[in-house]
C-alpha positions in Angstrom: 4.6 -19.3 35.5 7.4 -18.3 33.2 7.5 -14.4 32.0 7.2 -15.4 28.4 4.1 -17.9 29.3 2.9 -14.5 31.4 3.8 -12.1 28.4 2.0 -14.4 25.4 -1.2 -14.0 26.7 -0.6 -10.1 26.8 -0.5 -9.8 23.3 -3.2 -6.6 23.9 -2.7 -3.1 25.9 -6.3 -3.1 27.1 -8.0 0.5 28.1 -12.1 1.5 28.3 -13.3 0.1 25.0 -10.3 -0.5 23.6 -7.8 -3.7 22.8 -4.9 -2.8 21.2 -2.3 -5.1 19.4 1.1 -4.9 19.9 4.3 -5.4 17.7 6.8 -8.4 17.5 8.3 -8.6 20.8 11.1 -11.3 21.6 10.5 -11.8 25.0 6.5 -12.7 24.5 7.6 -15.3 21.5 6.0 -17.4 21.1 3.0 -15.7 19.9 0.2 -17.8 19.1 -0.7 -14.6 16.9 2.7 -15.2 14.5 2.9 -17.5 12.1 5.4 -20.7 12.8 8.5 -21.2 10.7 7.9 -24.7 8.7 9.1 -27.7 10.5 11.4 -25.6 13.2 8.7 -24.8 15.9 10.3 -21.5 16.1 7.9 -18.5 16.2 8.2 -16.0 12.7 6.1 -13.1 12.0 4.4 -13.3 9.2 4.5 -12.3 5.7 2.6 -9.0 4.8 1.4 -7.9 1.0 0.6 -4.9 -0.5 -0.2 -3.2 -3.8 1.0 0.1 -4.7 -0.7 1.8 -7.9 1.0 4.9 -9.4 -1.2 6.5 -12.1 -0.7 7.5 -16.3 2.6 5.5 -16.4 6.2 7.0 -16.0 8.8 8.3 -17.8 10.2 4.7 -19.0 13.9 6.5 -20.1 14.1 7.6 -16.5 12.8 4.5 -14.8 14.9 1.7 -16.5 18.0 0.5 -14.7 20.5 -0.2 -17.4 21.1 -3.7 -18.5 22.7 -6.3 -16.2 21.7 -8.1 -12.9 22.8 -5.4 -10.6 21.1 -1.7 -9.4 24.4 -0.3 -8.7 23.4 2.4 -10.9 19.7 3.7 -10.5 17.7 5.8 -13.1 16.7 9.3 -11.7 13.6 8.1 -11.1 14.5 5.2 -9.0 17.2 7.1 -6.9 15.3 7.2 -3.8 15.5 3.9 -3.3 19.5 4.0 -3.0 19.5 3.5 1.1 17.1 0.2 0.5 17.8 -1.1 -2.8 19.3 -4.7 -1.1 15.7 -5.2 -0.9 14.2 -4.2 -4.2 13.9 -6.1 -7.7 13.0 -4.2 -11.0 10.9 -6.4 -13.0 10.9 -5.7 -17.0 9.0 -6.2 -19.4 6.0 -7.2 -17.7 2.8 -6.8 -19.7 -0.8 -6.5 -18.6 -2.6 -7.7 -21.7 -6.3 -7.6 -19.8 -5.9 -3.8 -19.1 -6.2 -3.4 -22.5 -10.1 -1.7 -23.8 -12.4 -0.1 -26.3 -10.8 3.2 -27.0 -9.9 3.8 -23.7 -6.2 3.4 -22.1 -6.9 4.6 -18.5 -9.9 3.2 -17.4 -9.3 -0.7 -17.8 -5.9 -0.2 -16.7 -6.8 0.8 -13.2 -10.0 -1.3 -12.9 -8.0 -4.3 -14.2 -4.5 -4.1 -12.8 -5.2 -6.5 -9.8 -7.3 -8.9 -11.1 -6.1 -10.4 -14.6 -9.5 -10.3 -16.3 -10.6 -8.1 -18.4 -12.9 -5.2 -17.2 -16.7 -4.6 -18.7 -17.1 -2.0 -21.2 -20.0 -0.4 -19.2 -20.7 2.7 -17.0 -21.6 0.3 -14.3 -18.4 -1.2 -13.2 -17.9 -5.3 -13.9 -14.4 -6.5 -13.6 -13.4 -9.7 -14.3 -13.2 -11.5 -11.0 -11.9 -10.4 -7.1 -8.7 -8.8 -7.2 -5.2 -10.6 -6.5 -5.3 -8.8 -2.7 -8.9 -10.4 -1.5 -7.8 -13.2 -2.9 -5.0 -13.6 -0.4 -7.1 -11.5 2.0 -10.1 -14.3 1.8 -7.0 -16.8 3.2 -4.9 -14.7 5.1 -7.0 -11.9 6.5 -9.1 -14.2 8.4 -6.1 -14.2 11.7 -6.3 -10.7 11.9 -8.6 -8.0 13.0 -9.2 -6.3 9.4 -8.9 -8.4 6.6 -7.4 -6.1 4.5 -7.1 -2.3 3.9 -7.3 -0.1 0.3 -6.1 3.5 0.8 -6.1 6.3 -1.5 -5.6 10.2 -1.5 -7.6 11.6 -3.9 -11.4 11.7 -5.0 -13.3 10.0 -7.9 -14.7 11.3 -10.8 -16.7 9.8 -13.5 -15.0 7.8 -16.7 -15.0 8.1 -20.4 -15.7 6.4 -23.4 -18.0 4.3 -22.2 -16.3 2.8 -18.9 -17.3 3.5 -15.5 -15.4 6.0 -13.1 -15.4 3.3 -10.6 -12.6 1.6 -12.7 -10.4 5.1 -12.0 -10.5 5.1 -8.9 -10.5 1.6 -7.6 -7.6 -1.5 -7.9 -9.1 -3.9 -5.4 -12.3 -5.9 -5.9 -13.9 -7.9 -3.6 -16.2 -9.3 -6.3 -17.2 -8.7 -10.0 -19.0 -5.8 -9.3 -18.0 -4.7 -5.6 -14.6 -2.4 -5.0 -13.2 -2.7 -1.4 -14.3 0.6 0.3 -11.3 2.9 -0.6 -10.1 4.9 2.3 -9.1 8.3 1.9 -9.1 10.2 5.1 -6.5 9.4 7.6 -8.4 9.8 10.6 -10.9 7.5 9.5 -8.5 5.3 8.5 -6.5 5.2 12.0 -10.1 4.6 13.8 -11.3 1.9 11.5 -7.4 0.0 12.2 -6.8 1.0 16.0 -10.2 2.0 17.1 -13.4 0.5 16.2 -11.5 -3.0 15.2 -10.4 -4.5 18.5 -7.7 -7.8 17.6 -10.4 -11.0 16.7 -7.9 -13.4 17.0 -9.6 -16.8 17.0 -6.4 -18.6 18.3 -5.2 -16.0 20.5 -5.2 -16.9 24.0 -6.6 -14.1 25.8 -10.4 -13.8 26.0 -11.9 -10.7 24.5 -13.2 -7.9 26.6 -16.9 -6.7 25.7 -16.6 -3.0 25.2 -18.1 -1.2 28.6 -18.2 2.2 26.9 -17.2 4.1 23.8 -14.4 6.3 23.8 -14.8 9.7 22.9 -13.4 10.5 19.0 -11.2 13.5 21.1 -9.5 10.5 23.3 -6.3 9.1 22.4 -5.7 6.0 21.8 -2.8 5.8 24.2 -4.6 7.6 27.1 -7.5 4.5 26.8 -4.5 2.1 27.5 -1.8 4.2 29.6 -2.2 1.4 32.8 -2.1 -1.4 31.1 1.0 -0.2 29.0 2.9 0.9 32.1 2.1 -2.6 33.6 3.5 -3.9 30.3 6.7 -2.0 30.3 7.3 -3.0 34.4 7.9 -6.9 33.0 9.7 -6.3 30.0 13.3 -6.4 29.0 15.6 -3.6 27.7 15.4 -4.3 23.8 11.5 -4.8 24.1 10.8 -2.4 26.2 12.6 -0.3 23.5 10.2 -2.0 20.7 6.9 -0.9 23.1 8.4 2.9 23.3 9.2 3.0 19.8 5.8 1.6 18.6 3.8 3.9 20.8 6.2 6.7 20.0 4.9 6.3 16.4 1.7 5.6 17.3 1.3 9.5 19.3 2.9 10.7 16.4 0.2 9.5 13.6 -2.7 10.5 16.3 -0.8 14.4 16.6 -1.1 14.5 12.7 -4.5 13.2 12.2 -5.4 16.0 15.1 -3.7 18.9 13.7 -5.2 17.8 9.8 -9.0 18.2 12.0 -8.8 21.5 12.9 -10.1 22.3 9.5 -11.5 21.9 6.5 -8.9 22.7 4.1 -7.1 20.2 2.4 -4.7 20.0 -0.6 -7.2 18.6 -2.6 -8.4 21.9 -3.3 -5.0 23.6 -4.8 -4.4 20.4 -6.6 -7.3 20.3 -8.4 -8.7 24.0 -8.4 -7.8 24.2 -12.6 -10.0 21.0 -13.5 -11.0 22.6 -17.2 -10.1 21.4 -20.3 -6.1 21.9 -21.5 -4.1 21.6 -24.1 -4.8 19.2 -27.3 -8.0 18.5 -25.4 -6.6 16.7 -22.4 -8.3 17.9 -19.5 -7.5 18.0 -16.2 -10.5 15.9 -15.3 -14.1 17.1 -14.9 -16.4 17.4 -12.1 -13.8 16.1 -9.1 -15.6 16.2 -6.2 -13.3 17.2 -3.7 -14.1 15.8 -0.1 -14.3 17.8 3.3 -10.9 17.8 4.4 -11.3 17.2 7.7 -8.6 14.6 8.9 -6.6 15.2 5.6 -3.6 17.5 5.8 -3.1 20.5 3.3 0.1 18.8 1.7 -0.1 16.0 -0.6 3.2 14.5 0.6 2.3 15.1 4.2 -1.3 13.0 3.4 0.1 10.4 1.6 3.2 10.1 4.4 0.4 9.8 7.5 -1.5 7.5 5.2 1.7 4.5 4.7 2.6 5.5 8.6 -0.9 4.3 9.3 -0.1 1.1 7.2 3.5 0.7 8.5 1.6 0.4 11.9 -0.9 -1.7 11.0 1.4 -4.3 9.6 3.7 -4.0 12.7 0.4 -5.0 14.9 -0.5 -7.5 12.3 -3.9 -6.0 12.3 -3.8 -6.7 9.1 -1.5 -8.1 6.3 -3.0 -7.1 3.3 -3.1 -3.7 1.7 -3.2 -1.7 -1.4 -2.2 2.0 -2.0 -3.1 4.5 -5.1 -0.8 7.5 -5.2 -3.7 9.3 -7.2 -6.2 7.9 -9.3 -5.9 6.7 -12.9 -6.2 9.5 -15.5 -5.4 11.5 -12.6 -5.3 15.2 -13.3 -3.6 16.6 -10.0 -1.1 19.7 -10.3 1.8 19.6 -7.8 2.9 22.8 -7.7 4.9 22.2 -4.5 7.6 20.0 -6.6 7.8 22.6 -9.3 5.3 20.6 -11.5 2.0 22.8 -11.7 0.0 21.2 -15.0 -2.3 18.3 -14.7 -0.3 15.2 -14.5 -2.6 13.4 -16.8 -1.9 15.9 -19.7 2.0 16.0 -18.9 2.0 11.9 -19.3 0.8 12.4 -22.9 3.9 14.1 -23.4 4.8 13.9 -27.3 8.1 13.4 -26.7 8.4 17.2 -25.8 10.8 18.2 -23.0 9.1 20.2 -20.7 6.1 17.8 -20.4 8.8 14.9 -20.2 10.6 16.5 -17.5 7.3 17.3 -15.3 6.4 14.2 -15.6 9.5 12.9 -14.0 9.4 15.4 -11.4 6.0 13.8 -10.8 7.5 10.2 -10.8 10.3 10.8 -8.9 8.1 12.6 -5.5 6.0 9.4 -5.5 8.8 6.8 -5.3 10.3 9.2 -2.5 7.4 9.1 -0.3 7.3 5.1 -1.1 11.5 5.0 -0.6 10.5 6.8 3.0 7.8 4.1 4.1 10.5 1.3 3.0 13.3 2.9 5.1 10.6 2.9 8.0 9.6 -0.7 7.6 13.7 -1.4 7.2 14.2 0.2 11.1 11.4 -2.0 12.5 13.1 -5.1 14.1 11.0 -8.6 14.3 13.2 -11.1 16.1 16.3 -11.6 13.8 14.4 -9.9 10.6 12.8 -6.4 9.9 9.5 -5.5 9.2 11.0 -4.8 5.7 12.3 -8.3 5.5 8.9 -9.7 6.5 6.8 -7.9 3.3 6.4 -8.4 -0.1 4.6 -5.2 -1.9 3.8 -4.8 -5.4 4.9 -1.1 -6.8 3.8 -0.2 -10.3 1.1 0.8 -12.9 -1.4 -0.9 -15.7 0.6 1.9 -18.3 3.6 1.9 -19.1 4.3 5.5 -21.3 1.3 7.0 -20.7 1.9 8.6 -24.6 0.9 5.5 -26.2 -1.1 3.8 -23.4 0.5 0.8 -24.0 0.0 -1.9 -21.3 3.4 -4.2 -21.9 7.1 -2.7 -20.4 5.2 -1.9 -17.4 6.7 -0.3 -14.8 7.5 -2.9 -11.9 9.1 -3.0 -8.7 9.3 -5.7 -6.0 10.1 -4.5 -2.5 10.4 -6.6 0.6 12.6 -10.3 2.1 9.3 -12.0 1.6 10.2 -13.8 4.8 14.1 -13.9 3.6 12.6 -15.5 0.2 13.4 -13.0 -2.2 16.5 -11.8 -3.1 17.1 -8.4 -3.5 19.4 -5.5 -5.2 18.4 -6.7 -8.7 17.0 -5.8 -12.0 15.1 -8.7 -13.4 14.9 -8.3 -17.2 12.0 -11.2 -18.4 11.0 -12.3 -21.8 9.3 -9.8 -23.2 5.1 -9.4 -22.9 5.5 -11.9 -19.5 2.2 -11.7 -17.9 2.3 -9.6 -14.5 -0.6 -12.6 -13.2 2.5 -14.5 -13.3 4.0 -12.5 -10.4 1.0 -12.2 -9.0 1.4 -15.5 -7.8 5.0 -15.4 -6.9 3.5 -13.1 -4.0 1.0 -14.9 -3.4 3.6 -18.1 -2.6 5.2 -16.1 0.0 1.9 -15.7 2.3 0.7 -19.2 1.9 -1.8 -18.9 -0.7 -0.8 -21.8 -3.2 -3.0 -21.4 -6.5 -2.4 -22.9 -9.9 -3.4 -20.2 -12.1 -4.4 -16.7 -11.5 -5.7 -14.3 -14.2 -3.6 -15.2 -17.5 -0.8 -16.0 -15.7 1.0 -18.7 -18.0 2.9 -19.5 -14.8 5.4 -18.1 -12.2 8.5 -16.3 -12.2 11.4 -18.6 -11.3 13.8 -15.8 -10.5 12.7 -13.9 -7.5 14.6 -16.3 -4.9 
């Protein structure tokens, strides 16, 4: 028996109640587990999607490129995508009509970004239908061992003018009336992807191992499979043996920083949010947030959210899943971030009035979340599968349901497209569209690129033609 006939029925390290998947590896291809270039018989990995949600809107003067195809030049707030811009596409001029509501901006923008329908105007959430992610999750989640993930870093609290809270807090549906559980604490996250969901794969050839015992919630991951990893690592060639050390390199590294965020309670949450009264011109910085033990999160917000997409990187180099979505904060989020010199509630700085100071903060504020985003890109960019990188095997959704929070106006959204799509998508552009195109239609321009071919989606009026 060859080594790659040996190797693609090793696609698991294997340990005491444990199976855990391994990355793209050349020398294992073809993997069952990777999806199959059309026609070619060659082995791919697949596509992964994901949804990232930034709250209140931006500061639109610092976010738009200038006019022309190119991003030589990007706005302040886009410079931190400078090192991966080949693979990005500003999108203008996308609207999001169904994020519109009764006398509320905030509320049916975040319930409603993902899933083109309009949301209920009642304090028990209703959206329209299942959001664009479980949608392709309902297709493509079923080869993988977790169908999809939705991640978050802060808490809820309750709406306004007559919406639920739900709607704040939450961007993917898996029905009407049911959010996808939102998943907030690292360590609960890293369990629930490498722990407690051992790979499912119906076509994968090995057989799966009934758990003989439970690991302890103190083990490592990496102890539970340190044999069968060594075994691995004997058969493999240089460049994969490479992959494995880099992988589990990362791996140790997520399970140090979920440790060290254990040791106690304390958690950023509580400095961010420790001034939730009313502010000025009545704008609060939202009432009653109910601030989580923070156990498993670590006491800065950049360092949470940073564990948070490694976690995700990860879990889309495994393929233990390939569909996610992200908030940065909620909608109508009031958080202070004092650490980047911006110390107000960010909800009260988006309604800005055109004053300076306000405008400013809220760029600071814009700016730290597409740096954290610009560092999970640059990570998915050094991830090699086969000839492509991890980055050139996503496409991922970054944007909001507001586009100057001042006005709470849902058309010029704010709209990025990063990711090869599988090398469909072509990169270092800004896309200007007609103005008031419907975001559904993009929706389904991503949804092309992992195989799920629908007609219509939302209010889409049809798709893009300009990605490729």
């Amino acid at each position: 028996m060859s080594r790659s006939a040996k190797l693609s029925r090793r696609t698991l390290l294997r340990g005491t109640g444990i199976a855990l998947a391994l990355p793209w590896l050349d020398s294992a291809a073809p993997r069952a587990a990777w999806a199959k270039a059309a026609g070619s018989g060659a082995s791919q990995a697949p596509v992964r999607l994901a949804y990232f949600y930034v709250p209140n809107g931006v500061n639109m003067n610092d976010w738009r490129p200038q006019d022309g195809e190119s991003l030589d030049q990007l706005p302040k707030i886009l410079s931190p995508l400078e090192s991966v811009k080949e693979n990005v596409v500003v999108v203008s001029n996308l609207a999001a009509e169904h994020c519109n509501g009764k006398s509320a901006g905030h509320e049916p923008a975040g319930g409603g970004f993902l899933t083109g329908v309009k949301c209920k105007h009642s304090e028990e959430p209703e959206v329209g239908a299942a959001s664009v992610d479980q949608v392709a999750a309902r297709e493509i989640g079923l080869g993988t061992p977790v169908d999809s993930i939705a991640m978050g870093i802060d808490p809820g609290f309750r709406g306004d003018h007559g919406y639920s809270g739900t709607y704040l807090s939450h961007i993917s549906w898996r029905s009407k009336t049911t959010p996808a559980a939102l998943e907030l604490n690292p360590k609960q996250a890293f369990e629930r992807l490498f722990r407690d969901a051992p790979p499912q794969h119906p076509h994968w050839d090995a057989p799966q191992e009934q758990r003989s015992a439970e690991p302890s919630a103190e083990s490592s991951v990496l102890d539970l499979v340190r044999e069968d990893a060594r075994d691995l690592q004997r058969r493999l060639g240089f460049e994969d043996r490479r992959k494995v050390e880099e992988y589990l390199d990362g791996l140790r590294s997520v399970e140090r920083r979920v440790d060290a965020a254990s040791r106690d309670s304390y958690s950023h949450h509580q400095e961010a949010f420790k001034d939730a009264v009313p502010e000025r011109d009545g704008f609060s910085n939202l009432l009653e947030v109910a601030i989580p033990d923070g156990r498993g999160i670590p006491e800065l917000y950049a360092d949470h959210v940073n564990l948070m997409l490694d976690i995700m990187t990860l879990s889309f180099q495994t393929d233990t899943t390939r569909v996610a979505s992200f908030l940065f904060s909620n909608e109508k989020s009031g958080r202070s971030y004092p650490e980047i010199d911006a110390p107000g509630s960010h909800h009260s700085s988006s309604h800005h009035r055109k004053e300076p100071k306000y405008l400013d903060q809220l760029t600071r504020i814009n700016t730290h979340h597409m740096e954290l985003f610009a560092r999970m890109l640059q990570r998915m960019a050094d991830i090699r599968e086969g000839e492509r990188s991890l980055l050139d095997n996503v496409v991922i959704l970054y944007g909001s349901g507001l586009s100057d929070g001042n006005k709470h106006n849902h058309d010029d959204l704010p709209v990025l497209v990063a990711g090869g799509g599988g090398g469909t998508i072509r990169g270092g552009r800004h896309l200007k569209l007609e103005q008031k195109t419907p975001i559904c239609n993009l929706y389904l321009n991503m949804l092309d690129r992992v195989g799920v071919d629908l007609k219509s989606f939302g209010d889409s009026t049809g798709r893009l033609g300009q990605l490729s």
